[in-house]
N, C-alpha and C positions, 0 to 999 in steps of 0.2 A: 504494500500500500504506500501511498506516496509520503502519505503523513508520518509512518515508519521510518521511511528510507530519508526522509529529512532530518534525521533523527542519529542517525548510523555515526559511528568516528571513526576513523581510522582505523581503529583494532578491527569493526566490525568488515569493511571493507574487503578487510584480510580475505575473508571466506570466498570473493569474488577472484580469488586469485588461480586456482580450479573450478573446470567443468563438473555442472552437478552430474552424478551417476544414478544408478537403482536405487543404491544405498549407501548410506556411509557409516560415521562409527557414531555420532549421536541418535538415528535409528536405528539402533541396536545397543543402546545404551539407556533407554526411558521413550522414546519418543517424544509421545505427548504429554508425558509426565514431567519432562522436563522446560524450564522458563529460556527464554530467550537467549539470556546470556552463557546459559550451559549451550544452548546449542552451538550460539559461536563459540566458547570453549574447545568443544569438541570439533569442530569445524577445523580451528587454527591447530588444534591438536592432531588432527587427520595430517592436515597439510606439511607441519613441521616433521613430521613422524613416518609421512608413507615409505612403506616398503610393499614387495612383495607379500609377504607372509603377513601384514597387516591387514593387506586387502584381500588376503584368502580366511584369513579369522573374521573379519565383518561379512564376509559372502557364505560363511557358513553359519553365525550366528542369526545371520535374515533369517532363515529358513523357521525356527523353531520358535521366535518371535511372531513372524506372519501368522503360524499356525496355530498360536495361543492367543494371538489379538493382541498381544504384552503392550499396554501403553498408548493403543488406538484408544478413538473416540468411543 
């Protein structure tokens, strides 16, 4: 929303620094249980942190999340 995104600093921006995917590590980490600022947390956390083996532990964690609802609405 734009009144959000007026809002954003720099840290936030961060997240815009990677293509979003299917999933990342804050979707598999709470979801929607978590506030905005965990998300970018986790977002900058993704980003500083990628490896391979990072993005095969979050592509296997979707799986058992999706299928429990973990965190959805």
């Amino acid at each position: 929303m734009p009144d959000e995104v007026a809002q954003y600093t720099n840290y936030h921006w961060r997240r815009m620094d990677v293509l979003p995917g299917m999933t990342g590590l804050w979707q598999v980490s709470g979801r929607s249980d978590l506030d905005f600022e965990a998300w970018i947390d986790l977002d900058i956390q993704y980003i500083e942190r990628w490896s391979f083996a990072l993005e095969m532990k979050i592509l296997l964690k979707t799986i058992p999340v999706v299928i429990k609802g973990t965190g959805a609405y």
